[in-house]
N, C-alpha and C positions, 0 to 999 in steps of 0.2 A: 164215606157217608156224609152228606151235608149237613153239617147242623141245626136245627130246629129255631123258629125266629121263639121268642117269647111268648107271643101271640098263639103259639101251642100249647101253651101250661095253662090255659086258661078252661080248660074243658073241668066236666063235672068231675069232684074228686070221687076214690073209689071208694069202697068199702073198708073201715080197717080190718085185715086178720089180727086174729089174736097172738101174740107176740111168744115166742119161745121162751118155759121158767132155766132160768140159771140154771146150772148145775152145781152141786158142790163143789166142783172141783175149782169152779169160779168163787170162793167166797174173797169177800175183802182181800187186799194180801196184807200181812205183817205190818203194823205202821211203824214202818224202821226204812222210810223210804230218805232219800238224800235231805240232809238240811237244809230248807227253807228261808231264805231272808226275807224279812216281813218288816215292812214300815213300822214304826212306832203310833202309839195308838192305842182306843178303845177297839176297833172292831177293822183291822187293816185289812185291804183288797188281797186275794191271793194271788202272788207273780204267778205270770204263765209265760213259758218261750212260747213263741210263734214264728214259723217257717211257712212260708207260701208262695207262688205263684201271683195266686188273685192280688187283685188291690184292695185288700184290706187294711192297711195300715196307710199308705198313700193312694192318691187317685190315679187311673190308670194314664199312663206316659206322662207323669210328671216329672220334671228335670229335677235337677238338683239341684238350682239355682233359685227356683221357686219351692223348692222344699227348706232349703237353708234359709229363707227370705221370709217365712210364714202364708206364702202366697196361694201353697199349692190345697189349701184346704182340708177337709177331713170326710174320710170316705162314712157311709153311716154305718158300715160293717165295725169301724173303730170305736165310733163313736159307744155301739152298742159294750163294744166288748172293755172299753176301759171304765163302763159303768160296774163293770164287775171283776176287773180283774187289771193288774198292772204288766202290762205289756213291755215281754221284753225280744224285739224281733231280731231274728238269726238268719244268717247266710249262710252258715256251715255247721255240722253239729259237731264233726272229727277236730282236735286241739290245731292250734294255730300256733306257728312256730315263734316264739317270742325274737322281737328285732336285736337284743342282743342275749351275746350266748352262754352270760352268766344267770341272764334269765332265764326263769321254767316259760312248758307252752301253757298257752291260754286256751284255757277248755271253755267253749261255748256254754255246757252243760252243765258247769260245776256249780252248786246251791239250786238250779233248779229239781222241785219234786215234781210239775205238772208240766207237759207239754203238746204241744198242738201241732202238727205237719200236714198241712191242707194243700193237697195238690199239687207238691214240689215239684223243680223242676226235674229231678232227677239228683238221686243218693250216690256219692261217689261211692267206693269200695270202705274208704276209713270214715266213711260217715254210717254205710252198716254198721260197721265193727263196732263204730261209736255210743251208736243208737242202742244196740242188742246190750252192750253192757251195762248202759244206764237203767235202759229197764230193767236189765235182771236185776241190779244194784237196789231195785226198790222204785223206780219212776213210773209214773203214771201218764202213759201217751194216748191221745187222740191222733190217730190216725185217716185221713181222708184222700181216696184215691176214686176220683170219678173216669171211669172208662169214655164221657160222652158227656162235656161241656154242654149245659142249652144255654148260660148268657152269650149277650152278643157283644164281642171288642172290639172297638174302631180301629182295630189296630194288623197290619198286613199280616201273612201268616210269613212264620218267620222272623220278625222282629222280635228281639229279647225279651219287647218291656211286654208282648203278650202272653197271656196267660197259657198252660196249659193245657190243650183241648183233650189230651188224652194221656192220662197219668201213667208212667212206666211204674211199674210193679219194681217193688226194690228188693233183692234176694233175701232180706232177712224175713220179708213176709212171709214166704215158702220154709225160713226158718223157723218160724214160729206156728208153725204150722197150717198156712193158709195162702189160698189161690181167690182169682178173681177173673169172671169171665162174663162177656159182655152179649145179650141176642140184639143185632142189629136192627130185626123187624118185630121189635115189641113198640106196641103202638104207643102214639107221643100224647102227654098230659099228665097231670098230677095224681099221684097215691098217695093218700096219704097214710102214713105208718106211723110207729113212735119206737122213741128208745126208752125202758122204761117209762118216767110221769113225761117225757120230753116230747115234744112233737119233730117229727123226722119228713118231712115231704120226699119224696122220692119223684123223679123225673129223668127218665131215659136211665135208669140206673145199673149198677155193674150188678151180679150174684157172686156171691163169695162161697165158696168150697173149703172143708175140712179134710187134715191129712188122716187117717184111720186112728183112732183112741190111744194113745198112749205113741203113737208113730214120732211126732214133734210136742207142739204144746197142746195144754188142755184148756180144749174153745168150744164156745158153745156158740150157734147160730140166733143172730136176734133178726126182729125187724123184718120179716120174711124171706132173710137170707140176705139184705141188702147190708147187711151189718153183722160183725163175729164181737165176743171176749173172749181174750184170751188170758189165763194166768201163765206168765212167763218167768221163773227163778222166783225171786222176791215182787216183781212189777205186775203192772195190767196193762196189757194195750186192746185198743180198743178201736178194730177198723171198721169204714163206712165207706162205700162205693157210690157215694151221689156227693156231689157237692152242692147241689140244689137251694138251699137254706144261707149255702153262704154266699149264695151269688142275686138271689133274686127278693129285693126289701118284703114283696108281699107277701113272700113264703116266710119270713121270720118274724112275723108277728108286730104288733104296734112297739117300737121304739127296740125293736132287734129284741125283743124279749124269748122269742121263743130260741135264736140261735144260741143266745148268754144260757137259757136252759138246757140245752142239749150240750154243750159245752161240760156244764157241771154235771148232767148225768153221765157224760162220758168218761169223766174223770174222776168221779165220785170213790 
């Protein structure tokens, strides 16, 4: 399917529906989620890992030479998001083997309690296994998997530094009790929805499915199906089928406000 120019998003927005009430079975979890390292301070930002595809923390195909260098700039998805939180981004989330063998492995995950996984490229097997445990342990994940990219990359298809146009579902999702499916011919433009007080634009977006009550985890449907919670052991994750917001500035509000909110309602 081709993907949509920008130039699509621009049509009237729709109507909100009214947004699915939690369930109890969602209430807060337990706050006994993993220790948190927090700067010193009256009022410190709260760490959050970040995994992505997008270029949100650098601009897209920049080398490393002008990253090392200060050259390569700041995307304003960054910008928005260290207004609010202190950024710590990850390539893998399963422990990394320490270079020597008196030392332990290094766990990506360890002191974080909030994390964010937008569009990865794809979860290996010990990065499920990774994932599933921290959240049960108490973590708090945002999860974002768009079935149907609409920014547009200058960048070939195939080359690494491009984003992903179409999110691989990562088996622990189906673990947790939920599926995502995408209708090719649902017309292009903006909905807009929310999550909670958040604003959520939807655009070309995935519908998420529940496994039967009590089958896996217990999720309840938000956003008019374009977004699940789910309470999982001690943790909450919290998937979203559009990446919309993080990809397009006018969809997130003056100075990326509305993404830094959707953020904190998803991990709230």
């Amino acid at each position: 399917m081709p993907r949509p120019r920008n130039s699509r998003l621009a049509g009237p927005l729709r109507a909100l529906l009214p947004t699915l009430l939690l369930a109890a079975c969602n209430a807060a979890p337990a706050a006994d989620a993993p220790p948190e390292e927090k700067p010193a301070g009256a009022a410190p930002l709260a760490r959050i890992g970040l995994m992505s595809s997008l270029p949100l923390v650098w601009p897209l195909g920049a080398d490393v030479g002008a990253i090392a260098g200060g050259a390569a700039g700041v995307p304003w998805q960054r910008e928005a998001l260290e207004a609010a939180y202190v950024i710590e981004p990850l390539d893998t989330l399963s422990p990394i083997p320490a270079l020597s063998p008196d030392a332990p492995d290094i766990d990506p995950l360890a002191g974080l309690a909030r994390l964010a996984v937008i569009q990865p490229r794809g979860l290996s097997p010990a990065d499920n296994v990774a994932l599933d445990d921290w959240v049960r342990a108490g973590g708090r994940l945002l999860l974002v998997l768009d079935p149907a990219l609409t920014g547009e990359y200058d960048l070939p298809l195939g080359d690494p530094r491009r984003p992903v146009d179409s999110a691989p579902i990562p088996p622990v999702v189906g673990r947790w009790g939920m599926g995502i499916g995408f209708d090719p011919d649902q017309a292009p433009g903006v909905i807009a929805s929310r999550l909670g007080d958040a604003p959520l634009p939807l655009a070309l977006t995935g519908r998420i499915s529940l496994a039967p009550p009590g089958a896996a985890g217990c999720c309840t449907l938000l956003a008019e199906g374009a977004a699940a919670r789910c309470r999982v052991g001690k943790g909450q994750v919290t998937l979203i089928a559009d990446a919309a917001i993080f990809e397009h500035s006018e969809l997130a509000g003056a100075g990326g406000l509305g993404l830094t909110a959707l953020i904190d309602a998803a991990l709230r």
